[in-house]
C-alpha positions in Angstrom: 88.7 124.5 92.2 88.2 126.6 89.3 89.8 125.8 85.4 91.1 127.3 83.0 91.3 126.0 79.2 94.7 125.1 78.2 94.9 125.5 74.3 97.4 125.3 71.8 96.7 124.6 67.8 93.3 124.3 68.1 93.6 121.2 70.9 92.7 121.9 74.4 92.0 120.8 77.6 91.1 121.8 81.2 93.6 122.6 84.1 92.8 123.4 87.6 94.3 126.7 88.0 95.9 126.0 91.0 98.2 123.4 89.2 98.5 126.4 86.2 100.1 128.4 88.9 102.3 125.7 90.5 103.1 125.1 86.6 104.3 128.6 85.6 105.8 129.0 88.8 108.4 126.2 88.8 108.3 127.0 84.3 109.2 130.8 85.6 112.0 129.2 88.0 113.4 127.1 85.5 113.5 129.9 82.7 114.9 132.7 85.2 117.7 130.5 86.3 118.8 129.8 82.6 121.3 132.1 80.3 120.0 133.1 77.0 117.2 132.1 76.9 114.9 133.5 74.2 113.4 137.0 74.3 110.1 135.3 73.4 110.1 132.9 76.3 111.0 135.9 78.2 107.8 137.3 77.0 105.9 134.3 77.6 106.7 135.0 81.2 106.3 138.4 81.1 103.0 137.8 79.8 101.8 134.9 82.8 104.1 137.6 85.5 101.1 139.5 86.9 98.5 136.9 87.1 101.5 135.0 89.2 101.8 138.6 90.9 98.3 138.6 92.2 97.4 134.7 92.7 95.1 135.0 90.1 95.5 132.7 86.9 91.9 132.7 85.7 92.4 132.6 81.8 95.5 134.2 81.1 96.8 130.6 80.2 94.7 130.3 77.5 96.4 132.0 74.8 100.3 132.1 76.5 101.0 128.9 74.4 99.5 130.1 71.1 100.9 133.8 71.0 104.4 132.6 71.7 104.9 129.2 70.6 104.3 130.5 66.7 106.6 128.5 64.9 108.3 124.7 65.3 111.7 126.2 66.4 109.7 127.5 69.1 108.0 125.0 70.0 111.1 122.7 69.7 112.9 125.4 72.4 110.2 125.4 74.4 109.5 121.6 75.1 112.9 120.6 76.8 112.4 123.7 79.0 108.8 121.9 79.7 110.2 118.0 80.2 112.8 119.9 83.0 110.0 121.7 84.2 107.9 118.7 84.4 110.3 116.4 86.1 111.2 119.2 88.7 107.2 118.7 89.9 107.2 115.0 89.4 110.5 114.8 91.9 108.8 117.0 94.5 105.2 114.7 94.4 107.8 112.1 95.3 108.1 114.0 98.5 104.6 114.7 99.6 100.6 114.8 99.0 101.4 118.5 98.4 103.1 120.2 95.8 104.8 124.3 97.1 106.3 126.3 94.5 106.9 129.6 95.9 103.9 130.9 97.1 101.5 128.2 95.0 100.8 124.5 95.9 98.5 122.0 94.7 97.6 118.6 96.0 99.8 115.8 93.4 97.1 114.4 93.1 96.1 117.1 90.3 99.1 117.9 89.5 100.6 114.7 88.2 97.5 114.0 85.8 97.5 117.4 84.3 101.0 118.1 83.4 100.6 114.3 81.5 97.8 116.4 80.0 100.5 119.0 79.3 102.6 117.0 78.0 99.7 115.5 75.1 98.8 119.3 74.4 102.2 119.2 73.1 103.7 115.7 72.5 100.5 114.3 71.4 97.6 116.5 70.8 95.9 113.4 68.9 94.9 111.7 71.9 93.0 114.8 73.2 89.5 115.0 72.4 87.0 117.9 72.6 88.0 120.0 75.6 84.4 119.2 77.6 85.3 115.6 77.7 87.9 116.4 80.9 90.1 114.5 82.7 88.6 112.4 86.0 91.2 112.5 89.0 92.0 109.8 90.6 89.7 110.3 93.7 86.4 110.5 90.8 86.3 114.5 91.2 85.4 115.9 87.6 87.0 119.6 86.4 84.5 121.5 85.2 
């Protein structure tokens, strides 16, 4: 299952990008559904929208947190919009092996881990160390 590098102020680490999509996906659902919400976050989507589009999240990630979460009040607007997002997935791995979001689904057992891992990109990017030293899931695969 191929990675991409999820980075934000110079932390980082690797996310299968099948979880990436099920991520922006259900972040995209949560956003859309909302009144008011930012221009910028509306760009953030706007941004991830054609690698959704085409099943193809390869790298786009990398820089969606850094060129729109520029500033704390950003940041502070973004991260409840991420903890809703983030229970939404946990309360449908309660359900199933598999995560669906739309047209993306991932096994839980990759998703759970790695949107903890989101969650210290944000929360508590001093526990992350140098993005080679990955995650191991639960079953002992290694992303690469």
């Amino acid at each position: 299952m191929p990675s991409s590098l999820m980075t934000f102020r110079g932390k980082s680490f690797w996310m299968h990008n099948a979880v990436a999509e099920v991520w922006f996906a259900a972040f995209t659902r949560e956003v859309v559904g909302e009144k008011g919400a930012p221009e910028w976050i509306q760009s953030m989507l706007d941004d991830v929208a054609p690698a959704l589009e085409h099943g193809w999240v390869d790298g786009i990630v990398m820089s969606a947190f850094d060129e729109h979460l520029t500033s704390n009040q950003r940041l502070e607007a973004f991260l409840p919009r991420m903890a809703r997002t983030n229970s939404y997935l946990r309360s449908a791995a309660v359900l199933g092996d598999v995560v669906v979001v739309g047209r993306f689904c991932v096994s839980k057992e990759f998703l759970l881990p790695q949107i903890e891992r989101l969650e210290d990109l944000f929360l508590r990017p001093q526990v992350l160390s140098e993005p080679w030293e990955i995650f191991t899931a639960p079953a002992g695969w290694r992303a690469a």
